[in-house]
VMD Tcl script that builds the backbone (N, CA, C; Angstrom):
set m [mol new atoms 204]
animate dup $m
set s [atomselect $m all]
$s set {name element resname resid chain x y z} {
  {N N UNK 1 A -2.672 13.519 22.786}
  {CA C UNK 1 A -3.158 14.635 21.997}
  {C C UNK 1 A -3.860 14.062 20.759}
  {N N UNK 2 A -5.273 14.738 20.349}
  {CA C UNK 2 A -5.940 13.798 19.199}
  {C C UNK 2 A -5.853 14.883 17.657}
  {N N UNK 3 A -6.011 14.335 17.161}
  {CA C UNK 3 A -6.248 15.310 15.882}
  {C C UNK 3 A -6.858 16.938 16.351}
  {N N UNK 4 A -8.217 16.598 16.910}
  {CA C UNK 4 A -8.933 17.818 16.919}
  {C C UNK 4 A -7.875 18.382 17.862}
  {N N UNK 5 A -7.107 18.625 19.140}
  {CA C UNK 5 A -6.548 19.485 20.088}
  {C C UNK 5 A -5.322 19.610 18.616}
  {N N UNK 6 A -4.599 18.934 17.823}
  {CA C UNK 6 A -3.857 19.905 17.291}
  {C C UNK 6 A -4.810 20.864 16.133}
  {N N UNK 7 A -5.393 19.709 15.825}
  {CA C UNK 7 A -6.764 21.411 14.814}
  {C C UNK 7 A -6.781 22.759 15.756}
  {N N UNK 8 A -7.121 22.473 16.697}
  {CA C UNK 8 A -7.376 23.821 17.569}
  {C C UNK 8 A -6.319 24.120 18.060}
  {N N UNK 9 A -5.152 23.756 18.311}
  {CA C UNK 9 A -3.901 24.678 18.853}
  {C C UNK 9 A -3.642 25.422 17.877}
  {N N UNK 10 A -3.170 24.704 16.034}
  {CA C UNK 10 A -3.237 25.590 15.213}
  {C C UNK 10 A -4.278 26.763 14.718}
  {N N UNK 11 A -4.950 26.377 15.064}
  {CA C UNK 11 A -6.142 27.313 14.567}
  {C C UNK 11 A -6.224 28.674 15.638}
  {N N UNK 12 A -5.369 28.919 16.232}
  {CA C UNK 12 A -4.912 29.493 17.440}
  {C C UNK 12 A -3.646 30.202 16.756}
  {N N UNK 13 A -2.987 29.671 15.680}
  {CA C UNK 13 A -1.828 30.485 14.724}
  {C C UNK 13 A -1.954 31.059 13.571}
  {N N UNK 14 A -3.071 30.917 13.174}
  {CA C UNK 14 A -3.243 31.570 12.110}
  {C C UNK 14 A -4.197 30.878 11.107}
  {N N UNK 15 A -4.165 31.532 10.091}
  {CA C UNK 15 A -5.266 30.338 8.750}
  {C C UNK 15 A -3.921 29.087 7.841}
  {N N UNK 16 A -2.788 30.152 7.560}
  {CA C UNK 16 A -2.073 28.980 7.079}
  {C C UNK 16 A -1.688 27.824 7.965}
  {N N UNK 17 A -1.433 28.398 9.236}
  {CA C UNK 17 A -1.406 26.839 10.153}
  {C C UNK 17 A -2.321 25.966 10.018}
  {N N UNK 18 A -3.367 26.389 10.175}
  {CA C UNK 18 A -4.609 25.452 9.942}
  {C C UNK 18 A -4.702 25.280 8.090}
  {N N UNK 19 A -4.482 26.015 7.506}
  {CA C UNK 19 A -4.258 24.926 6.376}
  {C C UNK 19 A -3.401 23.893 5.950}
  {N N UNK 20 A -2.438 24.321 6.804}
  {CA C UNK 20 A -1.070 23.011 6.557}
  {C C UNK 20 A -1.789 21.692 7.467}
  {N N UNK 21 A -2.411 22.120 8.912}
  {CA C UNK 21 A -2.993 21.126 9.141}
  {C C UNK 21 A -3.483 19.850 8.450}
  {N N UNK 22 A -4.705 21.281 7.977}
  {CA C UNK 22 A -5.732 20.395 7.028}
  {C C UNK 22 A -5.217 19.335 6.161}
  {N N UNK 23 A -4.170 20.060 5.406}
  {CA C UNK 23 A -3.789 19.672 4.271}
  {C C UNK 23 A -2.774 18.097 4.782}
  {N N UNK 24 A -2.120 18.515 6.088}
  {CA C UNK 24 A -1.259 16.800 6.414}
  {C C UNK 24 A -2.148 16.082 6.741}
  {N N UNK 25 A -3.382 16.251 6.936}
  {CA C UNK 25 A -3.948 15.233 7.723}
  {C C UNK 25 A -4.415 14.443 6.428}
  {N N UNK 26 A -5.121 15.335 5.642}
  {CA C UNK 26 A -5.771 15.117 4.438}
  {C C UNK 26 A -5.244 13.914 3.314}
  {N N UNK 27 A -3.518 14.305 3.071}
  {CA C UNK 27 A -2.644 13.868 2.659}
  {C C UNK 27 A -2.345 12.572 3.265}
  {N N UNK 28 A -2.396 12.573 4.528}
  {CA C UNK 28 A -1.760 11.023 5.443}
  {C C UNK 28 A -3.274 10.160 5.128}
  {N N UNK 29 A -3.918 10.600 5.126}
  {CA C UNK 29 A -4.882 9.902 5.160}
  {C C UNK 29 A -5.497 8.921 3.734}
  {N N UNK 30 A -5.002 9.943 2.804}
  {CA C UNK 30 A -5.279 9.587 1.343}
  {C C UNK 30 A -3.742 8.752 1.141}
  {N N UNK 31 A -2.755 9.001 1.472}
  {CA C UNK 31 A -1.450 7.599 1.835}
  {C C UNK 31 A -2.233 6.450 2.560}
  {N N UNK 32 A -3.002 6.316 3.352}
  {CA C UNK 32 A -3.133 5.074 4.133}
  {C C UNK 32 A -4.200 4.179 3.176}
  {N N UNK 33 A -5.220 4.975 2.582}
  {CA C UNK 33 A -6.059 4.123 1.874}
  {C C UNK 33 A -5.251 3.862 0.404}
  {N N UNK 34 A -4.382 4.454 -0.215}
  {CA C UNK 34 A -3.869 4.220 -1.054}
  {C C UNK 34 A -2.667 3.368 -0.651}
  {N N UNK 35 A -2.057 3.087 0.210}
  {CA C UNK 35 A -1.065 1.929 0.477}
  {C C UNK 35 A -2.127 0.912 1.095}
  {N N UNK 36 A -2.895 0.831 1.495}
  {CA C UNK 36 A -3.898 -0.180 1.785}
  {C C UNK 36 A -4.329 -1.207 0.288}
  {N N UNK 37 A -4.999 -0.233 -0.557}
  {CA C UNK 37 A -4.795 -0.626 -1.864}
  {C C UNK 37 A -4.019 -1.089 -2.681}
  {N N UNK 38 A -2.845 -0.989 -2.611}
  {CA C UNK 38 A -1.532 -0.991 -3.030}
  {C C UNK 38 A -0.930 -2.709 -2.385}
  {N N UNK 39 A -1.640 -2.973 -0.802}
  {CA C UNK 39 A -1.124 -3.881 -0.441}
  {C C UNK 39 A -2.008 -5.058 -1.303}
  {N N UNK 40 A -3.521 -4.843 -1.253}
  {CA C UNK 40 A -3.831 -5.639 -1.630}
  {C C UNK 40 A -4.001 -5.990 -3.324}
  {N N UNK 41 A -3.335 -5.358 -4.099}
  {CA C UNK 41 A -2.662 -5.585 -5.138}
  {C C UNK 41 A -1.795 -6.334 -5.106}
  {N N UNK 42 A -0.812 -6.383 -4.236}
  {CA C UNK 42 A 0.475 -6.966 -4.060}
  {C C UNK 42 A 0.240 -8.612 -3.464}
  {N N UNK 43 A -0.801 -8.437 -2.782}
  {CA C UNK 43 A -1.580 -9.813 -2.503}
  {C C UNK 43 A -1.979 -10.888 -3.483}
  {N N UNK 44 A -2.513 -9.897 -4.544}
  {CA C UNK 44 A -3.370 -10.704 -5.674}
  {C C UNK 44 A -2.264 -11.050 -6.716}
  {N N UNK 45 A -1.150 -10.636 -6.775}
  {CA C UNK 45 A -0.151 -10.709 -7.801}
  {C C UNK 45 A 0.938 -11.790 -7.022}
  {N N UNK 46 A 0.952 -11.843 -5.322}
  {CA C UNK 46 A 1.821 -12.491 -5.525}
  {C C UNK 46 A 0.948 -14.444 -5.031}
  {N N UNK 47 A -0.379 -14.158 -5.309}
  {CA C UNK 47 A -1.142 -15.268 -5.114}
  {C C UNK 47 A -0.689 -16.047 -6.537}
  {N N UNK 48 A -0.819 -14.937 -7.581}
  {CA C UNK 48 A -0.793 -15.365 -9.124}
  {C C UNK 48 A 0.881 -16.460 -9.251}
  {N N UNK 49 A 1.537 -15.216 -8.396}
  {CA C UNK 49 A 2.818 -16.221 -8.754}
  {C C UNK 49 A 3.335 -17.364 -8.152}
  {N N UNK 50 A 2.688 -17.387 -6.989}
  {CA C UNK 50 A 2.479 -19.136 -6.548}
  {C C UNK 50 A 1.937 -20.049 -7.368}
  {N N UNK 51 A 0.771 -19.717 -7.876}
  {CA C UNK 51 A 0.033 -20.766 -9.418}
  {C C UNK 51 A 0.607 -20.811 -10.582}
  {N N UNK 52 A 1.778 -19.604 -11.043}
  {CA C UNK 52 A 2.588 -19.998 -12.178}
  {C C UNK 52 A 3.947 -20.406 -11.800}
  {N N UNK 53 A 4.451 -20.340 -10.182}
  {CA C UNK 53 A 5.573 -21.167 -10.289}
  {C C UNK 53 A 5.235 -22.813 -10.318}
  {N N UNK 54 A 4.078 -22.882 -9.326}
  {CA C UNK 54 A 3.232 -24.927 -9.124}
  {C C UNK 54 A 3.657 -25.366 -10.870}
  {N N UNK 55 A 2.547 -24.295 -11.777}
  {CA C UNK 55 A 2.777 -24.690 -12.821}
  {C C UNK 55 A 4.210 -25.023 -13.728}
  {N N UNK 56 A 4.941 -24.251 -13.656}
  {CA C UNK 56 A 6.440 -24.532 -13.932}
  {C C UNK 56 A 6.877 -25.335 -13.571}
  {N N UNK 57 A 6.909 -25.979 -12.016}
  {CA C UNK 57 A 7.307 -27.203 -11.800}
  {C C UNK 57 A 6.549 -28.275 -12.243}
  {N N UNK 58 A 5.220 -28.127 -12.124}
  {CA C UNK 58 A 4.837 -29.359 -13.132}
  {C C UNK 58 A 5.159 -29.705 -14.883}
  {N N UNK 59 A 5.408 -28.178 -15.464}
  {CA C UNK 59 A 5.915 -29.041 -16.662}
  {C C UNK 59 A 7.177 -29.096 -16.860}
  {N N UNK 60 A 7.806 -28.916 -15.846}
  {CA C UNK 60 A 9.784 -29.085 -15.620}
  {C C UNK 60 A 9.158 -31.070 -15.271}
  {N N UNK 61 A 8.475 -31.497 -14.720}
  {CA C UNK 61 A 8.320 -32.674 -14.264}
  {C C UNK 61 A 7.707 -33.215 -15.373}
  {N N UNK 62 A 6.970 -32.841 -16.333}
  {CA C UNK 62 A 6.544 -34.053 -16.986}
  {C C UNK 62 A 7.631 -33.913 -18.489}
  {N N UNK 63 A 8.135 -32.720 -18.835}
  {CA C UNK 63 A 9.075 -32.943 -19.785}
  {C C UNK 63 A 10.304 -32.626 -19.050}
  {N N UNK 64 A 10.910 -33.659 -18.549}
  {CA C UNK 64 A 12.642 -33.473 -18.045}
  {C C UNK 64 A 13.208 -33.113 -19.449}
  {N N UNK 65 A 14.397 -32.238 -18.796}
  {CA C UNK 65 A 15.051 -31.955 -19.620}
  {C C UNK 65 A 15.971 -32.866 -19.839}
  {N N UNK 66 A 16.437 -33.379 -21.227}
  {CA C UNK 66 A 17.351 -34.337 -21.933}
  {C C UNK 66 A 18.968 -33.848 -21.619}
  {N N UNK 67 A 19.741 -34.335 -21.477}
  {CA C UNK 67 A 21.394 -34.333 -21.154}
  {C C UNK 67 A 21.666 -33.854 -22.569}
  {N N UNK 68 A 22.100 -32.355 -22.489}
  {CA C UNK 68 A 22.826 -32.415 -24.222}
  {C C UNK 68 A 24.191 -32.908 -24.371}
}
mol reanalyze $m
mol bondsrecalc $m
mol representation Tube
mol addrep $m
């Protein structure tokens, strides 16, 4: 069953059916590009924190810490 056969079964119940339609499809759809976005945020932030942990270990390595 594709989008359009449930457009048209609802649209077969009335106008609010077909607006709830409208409105989930509308909604799922504006979720997918916005978690799409969302992922690739999560990409770029956790690229960042690979280059500031490298960095941490390099200056854990060039200043060891002293025995108090």
């Amino acid at each position: 069953m594709t989008e359009t056969d449930v457009v048209k079964y609802f649209l077969t119940q009335g106008p609010f059916a077909a607006l709830f339609v409208w409105l989930l499809i509308y909604v799922m759809r504006s979720n997918k590009e916005r978690e799409g976005r969302l992922q690739a945020l999560l990409d770029k932030f956790s690229d960042k924190y690979d280059v500031i942990i490298g960095e941490l270990r390099e200056m854990k390595e060039r200043f060891p810490r002293g025995k108090e």
